[in-house]
C-alpha positions in Angstrom: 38.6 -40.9 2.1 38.3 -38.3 4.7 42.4 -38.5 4.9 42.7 -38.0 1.3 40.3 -34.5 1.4 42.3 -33.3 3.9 45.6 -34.0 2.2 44.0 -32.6 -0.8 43.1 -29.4 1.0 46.6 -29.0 2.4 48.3 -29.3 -1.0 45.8 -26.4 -2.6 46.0 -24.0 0.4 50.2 -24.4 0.1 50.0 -23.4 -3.9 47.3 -20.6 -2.9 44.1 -22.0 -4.4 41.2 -21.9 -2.9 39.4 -24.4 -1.0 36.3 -24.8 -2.3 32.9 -24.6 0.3 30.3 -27.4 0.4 26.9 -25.3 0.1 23.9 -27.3 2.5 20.3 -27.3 1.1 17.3 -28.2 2.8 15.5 -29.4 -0.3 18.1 -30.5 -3.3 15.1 -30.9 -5.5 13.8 -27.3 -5.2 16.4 -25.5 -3.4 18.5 -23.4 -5.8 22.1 -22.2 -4.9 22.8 -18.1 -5.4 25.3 -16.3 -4.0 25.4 -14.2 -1.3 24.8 -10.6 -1.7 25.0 -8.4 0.9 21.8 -6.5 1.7 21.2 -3.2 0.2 21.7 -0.3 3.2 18.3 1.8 3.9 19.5 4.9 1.6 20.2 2.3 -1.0 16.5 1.1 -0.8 15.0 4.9 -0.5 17.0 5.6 -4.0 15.8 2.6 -5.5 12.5 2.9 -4.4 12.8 6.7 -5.9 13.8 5.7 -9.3 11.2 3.3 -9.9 8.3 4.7 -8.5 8.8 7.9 -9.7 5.8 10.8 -10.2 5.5 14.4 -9.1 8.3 15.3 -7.0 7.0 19.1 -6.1 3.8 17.6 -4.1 2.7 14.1 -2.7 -0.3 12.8 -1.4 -0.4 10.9 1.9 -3.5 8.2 3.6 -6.0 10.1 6.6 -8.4 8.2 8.3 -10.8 10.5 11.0 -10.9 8.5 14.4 -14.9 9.9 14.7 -15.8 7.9 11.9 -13.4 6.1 10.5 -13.2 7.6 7.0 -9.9 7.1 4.8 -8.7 9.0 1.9 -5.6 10.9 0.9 -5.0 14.4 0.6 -1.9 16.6 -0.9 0.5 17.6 2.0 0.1 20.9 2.7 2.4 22.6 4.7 -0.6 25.1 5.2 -2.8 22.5 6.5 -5.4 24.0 9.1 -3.5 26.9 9.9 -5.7 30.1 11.5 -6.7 32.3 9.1 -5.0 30.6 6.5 -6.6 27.4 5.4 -10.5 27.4 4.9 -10.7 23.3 5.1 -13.3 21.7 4.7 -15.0 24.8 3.7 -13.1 25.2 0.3 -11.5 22.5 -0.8 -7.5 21.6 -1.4 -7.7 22.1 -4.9 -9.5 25.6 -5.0 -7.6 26.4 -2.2 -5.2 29.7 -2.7 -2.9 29.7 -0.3 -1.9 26.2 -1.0 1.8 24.9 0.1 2.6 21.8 -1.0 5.5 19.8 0.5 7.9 18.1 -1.8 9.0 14.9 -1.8 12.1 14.0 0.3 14.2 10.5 1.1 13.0 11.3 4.7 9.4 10.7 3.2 10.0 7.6 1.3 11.9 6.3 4.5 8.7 7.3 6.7 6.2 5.2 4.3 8.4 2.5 4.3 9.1 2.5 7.8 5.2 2.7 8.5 5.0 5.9 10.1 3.2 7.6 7.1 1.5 5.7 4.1 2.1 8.1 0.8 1.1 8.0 -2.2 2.1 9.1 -5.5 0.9 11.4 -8.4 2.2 9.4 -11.7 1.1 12.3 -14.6 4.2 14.7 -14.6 3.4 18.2 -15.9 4.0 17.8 -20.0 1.6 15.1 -19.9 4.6 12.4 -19.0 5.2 9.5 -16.5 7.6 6.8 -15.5 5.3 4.2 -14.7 2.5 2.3 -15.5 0.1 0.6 -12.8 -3.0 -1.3 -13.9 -5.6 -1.8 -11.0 -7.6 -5.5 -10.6 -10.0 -5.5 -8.1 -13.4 -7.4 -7.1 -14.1 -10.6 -8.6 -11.9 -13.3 -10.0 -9.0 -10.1 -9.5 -6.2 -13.1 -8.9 -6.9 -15.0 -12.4 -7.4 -11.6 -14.2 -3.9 -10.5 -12.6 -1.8 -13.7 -13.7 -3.1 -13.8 -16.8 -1.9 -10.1 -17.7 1.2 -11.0 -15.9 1.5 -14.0 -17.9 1.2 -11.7 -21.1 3.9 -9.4 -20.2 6.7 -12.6 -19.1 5.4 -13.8 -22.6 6.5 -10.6 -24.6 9.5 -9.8 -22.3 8.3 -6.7 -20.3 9.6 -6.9 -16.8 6.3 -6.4 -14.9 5.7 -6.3 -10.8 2.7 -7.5 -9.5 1.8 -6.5 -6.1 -1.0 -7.3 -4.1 -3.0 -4.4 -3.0 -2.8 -2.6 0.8 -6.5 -4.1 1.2 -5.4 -7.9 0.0 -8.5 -7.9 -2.4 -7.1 -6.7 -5.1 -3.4 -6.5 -7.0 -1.6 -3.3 -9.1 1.0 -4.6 -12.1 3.6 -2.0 -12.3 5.5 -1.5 -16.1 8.4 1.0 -14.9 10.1 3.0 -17.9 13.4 4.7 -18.1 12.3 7.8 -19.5 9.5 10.1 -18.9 7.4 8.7 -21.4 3.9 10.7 -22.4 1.1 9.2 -20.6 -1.2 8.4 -24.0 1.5 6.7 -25.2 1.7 4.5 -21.3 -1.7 4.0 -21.7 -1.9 2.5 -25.4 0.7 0.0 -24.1 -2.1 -0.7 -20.7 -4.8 -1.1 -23.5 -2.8 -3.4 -25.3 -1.5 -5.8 -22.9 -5.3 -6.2 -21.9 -6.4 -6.7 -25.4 -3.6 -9.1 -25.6 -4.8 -11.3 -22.7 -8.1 -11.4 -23.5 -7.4 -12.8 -27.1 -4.8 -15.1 -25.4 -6.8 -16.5 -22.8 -10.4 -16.2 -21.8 -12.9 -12.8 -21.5 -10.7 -10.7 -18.9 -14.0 -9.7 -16.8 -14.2 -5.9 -16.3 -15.3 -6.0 -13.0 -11.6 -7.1 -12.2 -9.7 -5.0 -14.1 -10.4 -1.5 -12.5 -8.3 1.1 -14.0 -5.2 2.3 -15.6 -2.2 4.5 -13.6 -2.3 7.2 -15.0 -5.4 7.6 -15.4 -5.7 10.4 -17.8 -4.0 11.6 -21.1 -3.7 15.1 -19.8 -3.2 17.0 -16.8 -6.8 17.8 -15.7 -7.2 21.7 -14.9 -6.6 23.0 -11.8 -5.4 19.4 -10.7 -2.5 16.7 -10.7 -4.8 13.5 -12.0 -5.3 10.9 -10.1 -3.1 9.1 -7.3 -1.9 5.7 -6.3 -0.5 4.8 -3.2 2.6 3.0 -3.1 3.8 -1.0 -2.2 5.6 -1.8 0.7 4.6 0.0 3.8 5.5 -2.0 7.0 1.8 -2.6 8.3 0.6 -3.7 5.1 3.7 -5.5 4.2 3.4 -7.2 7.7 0.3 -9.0 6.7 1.6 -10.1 3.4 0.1 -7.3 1.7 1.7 -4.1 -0.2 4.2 -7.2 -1.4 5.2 -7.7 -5.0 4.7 -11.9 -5.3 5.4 -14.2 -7.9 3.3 -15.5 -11.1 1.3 -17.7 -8.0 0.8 -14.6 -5.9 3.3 -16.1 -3.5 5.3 -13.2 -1.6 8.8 -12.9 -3.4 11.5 -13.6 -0.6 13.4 -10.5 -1.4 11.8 -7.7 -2.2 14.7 -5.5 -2.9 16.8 -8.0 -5.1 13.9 -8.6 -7.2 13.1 -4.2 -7.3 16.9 -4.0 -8.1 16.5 -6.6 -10.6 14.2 -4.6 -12.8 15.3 -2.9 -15.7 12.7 0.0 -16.8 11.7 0.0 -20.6 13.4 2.8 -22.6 10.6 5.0 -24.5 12.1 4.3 -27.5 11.0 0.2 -28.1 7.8 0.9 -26.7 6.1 1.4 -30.7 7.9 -2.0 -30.9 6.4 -3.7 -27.8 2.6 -2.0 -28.9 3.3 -3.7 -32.7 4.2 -7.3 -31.1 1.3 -7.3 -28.6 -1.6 -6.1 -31.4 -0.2 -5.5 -34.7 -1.4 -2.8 -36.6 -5.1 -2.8 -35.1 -5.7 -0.6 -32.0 -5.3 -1.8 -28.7 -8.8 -2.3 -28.1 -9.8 -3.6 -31.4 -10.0 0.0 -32.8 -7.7 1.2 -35.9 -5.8 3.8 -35.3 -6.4 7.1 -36.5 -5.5 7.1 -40.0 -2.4 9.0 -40.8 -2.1 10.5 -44.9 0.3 9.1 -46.6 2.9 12.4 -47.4 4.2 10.6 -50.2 1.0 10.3 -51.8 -0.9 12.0 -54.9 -3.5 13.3 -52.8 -2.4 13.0 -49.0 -5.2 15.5 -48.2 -7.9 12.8 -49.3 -8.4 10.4 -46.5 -8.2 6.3 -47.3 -11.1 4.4 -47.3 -11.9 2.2 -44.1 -11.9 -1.3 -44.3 -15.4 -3.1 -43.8 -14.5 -5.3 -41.1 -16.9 -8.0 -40.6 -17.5 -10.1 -37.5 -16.9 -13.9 -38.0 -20.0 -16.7 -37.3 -23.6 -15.7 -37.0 -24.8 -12.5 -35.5 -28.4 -12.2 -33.7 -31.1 -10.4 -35.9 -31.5 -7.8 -33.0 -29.4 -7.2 -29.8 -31.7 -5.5 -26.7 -30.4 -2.5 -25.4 -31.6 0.0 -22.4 -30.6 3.1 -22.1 -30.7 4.6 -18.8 -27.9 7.2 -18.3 -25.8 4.8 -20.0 -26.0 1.9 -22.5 -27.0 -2.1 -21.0 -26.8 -4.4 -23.5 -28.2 -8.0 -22.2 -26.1 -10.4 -23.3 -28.1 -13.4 -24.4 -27.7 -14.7 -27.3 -24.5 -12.9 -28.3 -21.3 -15.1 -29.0 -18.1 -14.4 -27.1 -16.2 -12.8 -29.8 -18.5 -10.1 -30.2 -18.7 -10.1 -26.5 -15.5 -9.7 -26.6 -14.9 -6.9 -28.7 -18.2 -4.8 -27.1 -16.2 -5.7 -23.6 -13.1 -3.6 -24.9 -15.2 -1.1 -26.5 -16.2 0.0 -23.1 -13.0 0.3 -21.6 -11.6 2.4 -24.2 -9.7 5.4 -22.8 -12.0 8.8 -23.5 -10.7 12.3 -22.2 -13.6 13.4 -20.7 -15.4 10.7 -19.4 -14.9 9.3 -15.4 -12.2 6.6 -15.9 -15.1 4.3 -13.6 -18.0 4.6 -16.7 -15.5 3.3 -19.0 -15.1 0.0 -17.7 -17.4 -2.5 -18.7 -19.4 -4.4 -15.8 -20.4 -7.5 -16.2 -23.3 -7.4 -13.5 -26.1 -9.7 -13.7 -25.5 -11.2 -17.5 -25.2 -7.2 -19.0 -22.8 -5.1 -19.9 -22.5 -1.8 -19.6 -20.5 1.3 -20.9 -20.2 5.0 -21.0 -19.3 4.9 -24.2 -19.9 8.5 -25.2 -22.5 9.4 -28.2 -24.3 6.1 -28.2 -27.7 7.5 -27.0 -26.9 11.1 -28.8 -30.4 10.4 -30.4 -32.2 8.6 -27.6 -33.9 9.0 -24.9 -32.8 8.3 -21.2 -34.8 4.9 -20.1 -35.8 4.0 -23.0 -35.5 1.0 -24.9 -34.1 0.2 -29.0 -32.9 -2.5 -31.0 -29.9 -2.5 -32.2 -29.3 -4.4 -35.9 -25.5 -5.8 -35.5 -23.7 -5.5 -38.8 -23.4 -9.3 -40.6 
Protein backbone atom coordinates (compact mmCIF):
# COMPACT_ATOMS: atom_id res chain seq x y z
CA UNK A 1 0.00 0.00 0.00
CA UNK A 2 2.57 2.39 1.17
CA UNK A 3 4.51 1.46 -2.31
CA UNK A 4 1.55 2.29 -4.28
CA UNK A 5 1.21 6.05 -2.53
CA UNK A 6 4.43 6.66 -3.29
CA UNK A 7 4.24 5.55 -6.83
CA UNK A 8 1.05 7.47 -6.98
CA UNK A 9 2.77 10.62 -5.73
CA UNK A 10 5.64 10.35 -8.24
CA UNK A 11 3.28 10.06 -11.27
CA UNK A 12 1.27 13.47 -10.07
CA UNK A 13 4.44 15.52 -9.20
CA UNK A 14 5.85 14.47 -12.96
CA UNK A 15 2.38 15.78 -14.71
CA UNK A 16 2.52 18.88 -12.18
CA UNK A 17 -0.39 18.20 -9.85
CA UNK A 18 -0.30 18.66 -6.63
CA UNK A 19 0.21 16.31 -3.91
CA UNK A 20 -2.35 16.60 -1.76
CA UNK A 21 -1.53 17.09 2.45
CA UNK A 22 -2.99 14.82 5.07
CA UNK A 23 -4.39 17.46 7.76
CA UNK A 24 -3.88 15.81 11.70
CA UNK A 25 -6.64 16.53 14.27
CA UNK A 26 -6.59 16.01 17.76
CA UNK A 27 -10.33 15.39 18.11
CA UNK A 28 -12.05 14.22 14.59
CA UNK A 29 -15.32 14.49 16.26
CA UNK A 30 -15.08 18.24 17.12
CA UNK A 31 -12.06 19.38 15.52
CA UNK A 32 -12.91 21.34 12.26
CA UNK A 33 -10.44 21.75 9.35
CA UNK A 34 -9.88 25.79 8.14
CA UNK A 35 -7.31 26.95 6.31
CA UNK A 36 -4.51 28.72 7.26
CA UNK A 37 -4.54 32.47 7.21
CA UNK A 38 -1.85 34.34 7.92
CA UNK A 39 -2.25 36.64 10.89
CA UNK A 40 -3.26 40.14 10.42
CA UNK A 41 0.03 42.66 11.02
CA UNK A 42 -0.45 45.17 14.07
CA UNK A 43 -1.48 48.23 11.61
CA UNK A 44 -3.93 45.78 10.19
CA UNK A 45 -5.56 45.24 13.66
CA UNK A 46 -5.34 49.17 14.63
CA UNK A 47 -7.51 49.85 11.25
CA UNK A 48 -9.72 47.26 11.93
CA UNK A 49 -10.22 47.97 15.36
CA UNK A 50 -10.84 51.86 13.98
CA UNK A 51 -13.49 51.01 11.69
CA UNK A 52 -15.53 49.11 13.93
CA UNK A 53 -15.39 50.81 17.02
CA UNK A 54 -15.65 54.02 15.64
CA UNK A 55 -17.03 57.40 17.77
CA UNK A 56 -15.61 60.90 18.08
CA UNK A 57 -12.41 61.11 16.52
CA UNK A 58 -11.51 64.95 17.68
CA UNK A 59 -11.40 63.85 21.58
CA UNK A 60 -11.19 60.49 23.54
CA UNK A 61 -11.56 59.63 26.97
CA UNK A 62 -8.92 57.48 28.73
CA UNK A 63 -9.19 55.17 32.56
CA UNK A 64 -7.34 57.17 35.85
CA UNK A 65 -7.14 55.61 39.01
CA UNK A 66 -5.42 58.03 42.09
CA UNK A 67 -2.82 55.70 43.93
CA UNK A 68 -4.04 57.78 47.44
CA UNK A 69 -7.28 56.22 47.16
CA UNK A 70 -7.78 54.19 44.64
CA UNK A 71 -10.52 55.94 42.69
CA UNK A 72 -11.15 55.03 38.85
CA UNK A 73 -12.85 56.99 36.24
CA UNK A 74 -12.05 58.46 32.85
CA UNK A 75 -11.52 61.82 31.85
CA UNK A 76 -11.24 63.54 28.12
CA UNK A 77 -7.41 63.90 27.24
CA UNK A 78 -6.48 67.14 27.50
CA UNK A 79 -3.42 68.25 26.20
CA UNK A 80 -3.84 71.11 28.85
CA UNK A 81 -4.13 68.81 31.63
CA UNK A 82 -2.66 70.50 34.95
CA UNK A 83 -0.72 72.91 33.30
CA UNK A 84 0.28 76.31 35.63
CA UNK A 85 -1.93 78.89 35.25
CA UNK A 86 -3.76 77.17 32.73
CA UNK A 87 -5.93 74.36 33.93
CA UNK A 88 -8.10 75.09 37.17
CA UNK A 89 -8.68 71.10 37.93
CA UNK A 90 -10.38 69.97 40.16
CA UNK A 91 -11.47 73.43 40.90
CA UNK A 92 -13.62 73.81 37.67
CA UNK A 93 -14.31 70.98 36.02
CA UNK A 94 -13.27 69.43 32.35
CA UNK A 95 -16.39 70.28 30.85
CA UNK A 96 -16.73 74.07 31.97
CA UNK A 97 -13.23 74.28 31.53
CA UNK A 98 -12.21 77.16 28.82
CA UNK A 99 -9.03 76.54 27.85
CA UNK A 100 -9.74 73.02 27.06
CA UNK A 101 -7.37 71.02 24.43
CA UNK A 102 -8.55 67.90 23.53
CA UNK A 103 -6.25 65.31 21.91
CA UNK A 104 -7.52 63.46 18.95
CA UNK A 105 -7.54 60.17 18.32
CA UNK A 106 -4.48 58.49 16.55
CA UNK A 107 -3.36 54.67 15.45
CA UNK A 108 -0.55 55.29 18.07
CA UNK A 109 -3.58 55.52 20.63
CA UNK A 110 -5.51 52.50 19.65
CA UNK A 111 -2.00 50.61 19.52
CA UNK A 112 -1.33 51.91 23.27
CA UNK A 113 -4.84 50.56 24.62
CA UNK A 114 -4.35 47.48 22.89
CA UNK A 115 -0.94 47.06 23.95
CA UNK A 116 -1.94 47.82 27.72
CA UNK A 117 -0.17 50.93 28.23
CA UNK A 118 -3.33 53.10 28.28
CA UNK A 119 -6.99 51.81 28.56
CA UNK A 120 -9.27 54.34 26.37
CA UNK A 121 -12.44 54.77 25.85
CA UNK A 122 -14.74 55.95 23.32
CA UNK A 123 -17.46 58.65 22.85
CA UNK A 124 -20.13 56.77 20.44
CA UNK A 125 -22.66 60.02 19.74
CA UNK A 126 -21.03 61.95 16.76
CA UNK A 127 -21.98 65.56 16.45
CA UNK A 128 -25.39 65.52 14.09
CA UNK A 129 -26.74 63.24 16.65
CA UNK A 130 -25.11 59.95 14.62
CA UNK A 131 -23.01 56.83 15.55
CA UNK A 132 -21.49 53.67 14.20
CA UNK A 133 -22.20 51.40 16.89
CA UNK A 134 -24.52 50.12 19.20
CA UNK A 135 -23.41 48.63 22.70
CA UNK A 136 -26.05 47.33 25.21
CA UNK A 137 -24.66 47.01 28.92
CA UNK A 138 -25.71 43.68 31.21
CA UNK A 139 -24.55 43.89 34.47
CA UNK A 140 -25.44 42.51 38.19
CA UNK A 141 -27.66 39.62 38.47
CA UNK A 142 -28.29 36.76 36.18
CA UNK A 143 -26.10 39.31 33.44
CA UNK A 144 -24.85 35.92 31.61
CA UNK A 145 -28.51 34.41 30.85
CA UNK A 146 -29.78 38.06 30.13
CA UNK A 147 -26.72 38.34 27.61
CA UNK A 148 -27.31 34.95 25.61
CA UNK A 149 -30.60 35.42 25.39
CA UNK A 150 -30.32 38.91 23.43
CA UNK A 151 -27.50 37.29 21.63
CA UNK A 152 -29.57 34.45 20.81
CA UNK A 153 -32.18 37.06 19.38
CA UNK A 154 -29.87 38.78 17.16
CA UNK A 155 -28.20 35.15 15.51
CA UNK A 156 -32.06 34.44 15.20
CA UNK A 157 -32.84 37.62 13.03
CA UNK A 158 -29.37 37.63 11.24
CA UNK A 159 -27.60 40.76 12.92
CA UNK A 160 -23.98 40.01 13.35
CA UNK A 161 -23.70 40.93 17.10
CA UNK A 162 -20.31 40.68 19.49
CA UNK A 163 -20.61 39.96 22.82
CA UNK A 164 -17.82 40.71 25.03
CA UNK A 165 -17.38 40.23 28.56
CA UNK A 166 -16.79 43.32 30.49
CA UNK A 167 -13.11 44.68 31.81
CA UNK A 168 -14.60 43.89 35.47
CA UNK A 169 -15.79 39.98 34.33
CA UNK A 170 -19.22 40.81 36.02
CA UNK A 171 -20.82 41.99 33.38
CA UNK A 172 -20.90 41.73 29.21
CA UNK A 173 -21.48 44.74 26.38
CA UNK A 174 -23.25 43.33 22.86
CA UNK A 175 -21.84 45.38 20.18
CA UNK A 176 -24.27 45.95 16.74
CA UNK A 177 -21.58 47.77 14.42
CA UNK A 178 -23.16 49.77 11.28
CA UNK A 179 -21.68 50.82 8.13
CA UNK A 180 -22.93 54.22 8.09
CA UNK A 181 -23.20 56.93 10.63
CA UNK A 182 -26.59 56.14 11.49
CA UNK A 183 -28.72 58.72 13.94
CA UNK A 184 -28.55 57.62 17.38
CA UNK A 185 -32.65 57.49 17.92
CA UNK A 186 -32.88 55.47 15.23
CA UNK A 187 -29.60 52.91 17.07
CA UNK A 188 -31.52 53.06 19.98
CA UNK A 189 -35.10 51.96 18.61
CA UNK A 190 -33.30 48.92 17.20
CA UNK A 191 -31.60 48.44 21.25
CA UNK A 192 -35.27 48.71 22.45
CA UNK A 193 -36.36 46.32 20.12
CA UNK A 194 -34.05 43.51 20.34
CA UNK A 195 -34.91 43.72 24.13
CA UNK A 196 -38.58 43.70 23.58
CA UNK A 197 -37.90 40.92 21.22
CA UNK A 198 -36.15 38.71 23.96
CA UNK A 199 -38.29 39.14 26.47
CA UNK A 200 -41.39 38.01 24.38
CA UNK A 201 -39.18 35.21 23.12
CA UNK A 202 -38.00 33.90 26.22
CA UNK A 203 -38.55 34.75 29.80
CA UNK A 204 -38.92 38.46 31.78
CA UNK A 205 -35.29 39.85 30.73
CA UNK A 206 -34.64 41.24 34.55
CA UNK A 207 -33.68 45.00 34.53
CA UNK A 208 -31.30 44.76 36.97
CA UNK A 209 -29.17 42.93 34.21
CA UNK A 210 -29.71 44.89 31.43
CA UNK A 211 -28.05 48.29 32.44
CA UNK A 212 -28.04 50.66 29.60
CA UNK A 213 -27.92 51.39 26.01
CA UNK A 214 -24.50 52.87 23.99
CA UNK A 215 -25.37 55.74 23.11
CA UNK A 216 -27.03 56.63 25.70
CA UNK A 217 -28.87 59.63 24.55
CA UNK A 218 -30.85 60.87 21.42
CA UNK A 219 -28.98 64.16 21.32
CA UNK A 220 -25.76 65.61 22.06
CA UNK A 221 -26.25 66.92 25.62
CA UNK A 222 -25.15 70.70 25.95
CA UNK A 223 -21.84 71.61 26.65
CA UNK A 224 -20.96 67.80 26.53
CA UNK A 225 -20.08 64.61 24.22
CA UNK A 226 -22.75 62.05 26.00
CA UNK A 227 -21.71 59.34 27.59
CA UNK A 228 -18.60 56.96 27.12
CA UNK A 229 -17.74 53.36 26.87
CA UNK A 230 -14.46 51.95 27.23
CA UNK A 231 -13.30 49.67 24.63
CA UNK A 232 -12.65 45.45 24.42
CA UNK A 233 -9.41 44.10 24.31
CA UNK A 234 -6.80 45.78 26.36
CA UNK A 235 -3.91 43.37 27.26
CA UNK A 236 -4.42 43.25 31.15
CA UNK A 237 -7.95 42.69 30.92
CA UNK A 238 -7.74 40.44 27.92
CA UNK A 239 -5.01 38.49 29.94
CA UNK A 240 -7.50 37.40 32.42
CA UNK A 241 -10.10 36.41 29.97
CA UNK A 242 -11.82 39.56 30.19
CA UNK A 243 -12.27 42.57 27.54
CA UNK A 244 -12.70 39.21 25.17
CA UNK A 245 -15.57 38.88 22.75
CA UNK A 246 -16.67 34.89 23.45
CA UNK A 247 -19.09 32.74 21.94
CA UNK A 248 -23.08 32.09 22.46
CA UNK A 249 -21.53 30.03 25.87
CA UNK A 250 -19.40 32.90 26.90
CA UNK A 251 -16.40 30.85 25.93
CA UNK A 252 -13.40 33.17 24.77
CA UNK A 253 -13.43 33.02 20.80
CA UNK A 254 -9.87 31.60 19.75
CA UNK A 255 -9.21 34.45 17.39
CA UNK A 256 -10.22 37.51 18.09
CA UNK A 257 -9.25 39.26 14.98
CA UNK A 258 -10.66 36.60 12.38
CA UNK A 259 -13.90 36.78 14.11
CA UNK A 260 -13.63 41.18 14.30
CA UNK A 261 -12.68 40.79 10.56
CA UNK A 262 -15.45 38.57 10.00
CA UNK A 263 -18.08 41.10 10.87
CA UNK A 264 -19.95 42.84 8.39
CA UNK A 265 -21.55 46.23 9.81
CA UNK A 266 -25.38 46.77 9.00
CA UNK A 267 -25.91 49.39 6.29
CA UNK A 268 -28.54 52.18 7.64
CA UNK A 269 -30.66 51.58 5.04
CA UNK A 270 -32.32 47.78 6.19
CA UNK A 271 -32.30 48.89 9.61
CA UNK A 272 -36.53 49.99 9.25
CA UNK A 273 -36.48 46.40 7.95
CA UNK A 274 -34.66 44.66 10.89
CA UNK A 275 -37.03 47.11 13.53
CA UNK A 276 -40.34 45.68 11.39
CA UNK A 277 -39.06 41.84 11.70
CA UNK A 278 -38.12 42.13 15.40
CA UNK A 279 -41.65 44.03 16.58
CA UNK A 280 -43.96 44.65 13.79
CA UNK A 281 -45.68 47.74 13.69
CA UNK A 282 -45.92 48.19 17.60
CA UNK A 283 -43.13 50.18 19.27
CA UNK A 284 -40.20 48.62 20.60
CA UNK A 285 -41.29 48.70 24.04
CA UNK A 286 -44.84 47.88 23.51
CA UNK A 287 -45.62 51.56 22.63
CA UNK A 288 -47.22 52.64 19.14
CA UNK A 289 -45.39 54.75 17.43
CA UNK A 290 -46.21 58.23 17.01
CA UNK A 291 -48.88 58.45 14.63
CA UNK A 292 -47.97 59.83 11.39
CA UNK A 293 -51.23 61.63 9.10
CA UNK A 294 -51.91 59.99 6.32
CA UNK A 295 -51.00 62.91 3.25
CA UNK A 296 -53.25 61.18 1.08
CA UNK A 297 -56.10 61.50 3.23
CA UNK A 298 -59.36 63.80 3.27
CA UNK A 299 -58.44 65.33 6.39
CA UNK A 300 -54.63 64.54 7.21
CA UNK A 301 -54.76 67.36 9.73
CA UNK A 302 -57.32 65.24 11.92
CA UNK A 303 -55.46 62.71 13.87
CA UNK A 304 -56.75 58.77 13.86
CA UNK A 305 -58.24 57.43 16.66
CA UNK A 306 -56.14 55.11 18.98
CA UNK A 307 -56.85 51.69 19.33
CA UNK A 308 -58.20 50.44 22.79
CA UNK A 309 -55.78 47.87 23.47
CA UNK A 310 -56.80 45.55 26.13
CA UNK A 311 -54.62 43.36 28.34
CA UNK A 312 -55.35 39.53 27.96
CA UNK A 313 -56.57 37.29 31.29
CA UNK A 314 -57.76 38.86 34.57
CA UNK A 315 -56.37 41.98 35.93
CA UNK A 316 -56.34 42.78 39.91
CA UNK A 317 -59.13 45.16 41.10
CA UNK A 318 -56.37 47.52 42.44
CA UNK A 319 -52.54 47.51 41.94
CA UNK A 320 -50.50 49.23 45.30
CA UNK A 321 -48.26 51.89 44.34
CA UNK A 322 -45.79 54.25 46.53
CA UNK A 323 -44.64 57.06 45.42
CA UNK A 324 -41.47 58.33 46.81
CA UNK A 325 -39.43 60.33 44.28
CA UNK A 326 -40.39 57.72 41.91
CA UNK A 327 -43.15 55.19 41.28
CA UNK A 328 -42.83 51.31 43.29
CA UNK A 329 -45.36 49.18 42.27
CA UNK A 330 -45.41 45.82 44.49
CA UNK A 331 -45.84 43.17 42.43
CA UNK A 332 -48.14 40.70 44.03
CA UNK A 333 -50.77 39.60 42.44
CA UNK A 334 -49.97 40.95 38.98
CA UNK A 335 -49.55 38.28 36.11
CA UNK A 336 -46.38 38.32 34.04
CA UNK A 337 -47.64 39.80 30.97
CA UNK A 338 -48.56 42.84 32.52
CA UNK A 339 -45.35 42.56 34.32
CA UNK A 340 -44.03 42.45 31.46
CA UNK A 341 -45.20 45.23 29.64
CA UNK A 342 -44.91 47.69 33.07
CA UNK A 343 -41.06 46.15 33.01
CA UNK A 344 -40.54 47.82 29.35
CA UNK A 345 -42.48 50.76 30.23
CA UNK A 346 -39.68 51.75 32.57
CA UNK A 347 -36.95 51.31 30.43
CA UNK A 348 -38.31 53.35 27.76
CA UNK A 349 -35.74 55.90 26.42
CA UNK A 350 -36.84 59.64 27.70
CA UNK A 351 -34.57 62.78 26.73
CA UNK A 352 -34.29 64.16 29.87
CA UNK A 353 -34.40 61.76 32.34
CA UNK A 354 -30.86 59.94 33.86
CA UNK A 355 -30.59 56.87 31.56
CA UNK A 356 -30.13 54.85 35.42
CA UNK A 357 -34.10 55.90 36.51
CA UNK A 358 -35.28 54.45 33.41
CA UNK A 359 -34.43 51.07 34.06
CA UNK A 360 -36.72 49.09 35.90
CA UNK A 361 -35.35 47.27 39.15
CA UNK A 362 -36.59 44.41 40.28
CA UNK A 363 -35.46 44.75 44.02
CA UNK A 364 -37.14 43.02 46.64
CA UNK A 365 -40.51 41.76 44.59
CA UNK A 366 -41.06 45.81 43.18
CA UNK A 367 -40.56 47.57 40.35
CA UNK A 368 -39.63 50.68 39.98
CA UNK A 369 -39.40 53.55 37.27
CA UNK A 370 -38.79 57.06 36.52
CA UNK A 371 -41.25 57.17 34.31
CA UNK A 372 -41.88 60.83 33.94
CA UNK A 373 -45.48 62.47 34.84
CA UNK A 374 -46.80 59.48 36.77
CA UNK A 375 -46.96 61.36 40.11
CA UNK A 376 -47.67 64.91 38.21
CA UNK A 377 -50.73 65.00 40.66
CA UNK A 378 -49.28 63.24 43.75
CA UNK A 379 -47.63 63.66 46.42
CA UNK A 380 -43.93 62.46 47.23
CA UNK A 381 -44.32 59.39 49.86
CA UNK A 382 -47.51 58.93 49.51
CA UNK A 383 -49.56 56.12 48.73
CA UNK A 384 -52.64 55.44 45.71
CA UNK A 385 -54.37 52.78 44.08
CA UNK A 386 -54.14 52.38 40.83
CA UNK A 387 -57.50 50.74 38.83
CA UNK A 388 -55.67 48.75 35.76
CA UNK A 389 -57.72 48.97 32.68
CA UNK A 390 -59.83 45.43 31.98
Amino acid sequence: MRAENSMLKSLLTQHGIDVPQRVVVADTATAVARPITNPLSPDAKVKLFRRLFQGRNDVYPIRWQSPNTGKSGYSPVCANEWRNGVCDKPRIKCGDCNNSLYVPVTDNVIFRHLKGEITAGVYPLLPGDLCYFLAIDFDDADWREDAKAVLQTCVANDLPAALEISRSGEGAHLWLFFANATPARDVRRLGAALISATCARTRQLKLTSYDRLFPNQDTMPKGGFGNLIALPLQKHPRDLGRSVFVDADLQPLQDQWDFLESIKPLPQAILETVLTKLVGDRHPLDIAYADVPDENSDAPWVRPAKPDIKLAGAMPKAVLATIAGQLFIEKAGLLLRPLKSQARQCARSHAVMDERSMVALEKRGIWRTGEPGISKDVTDRSRCRLNPRQ
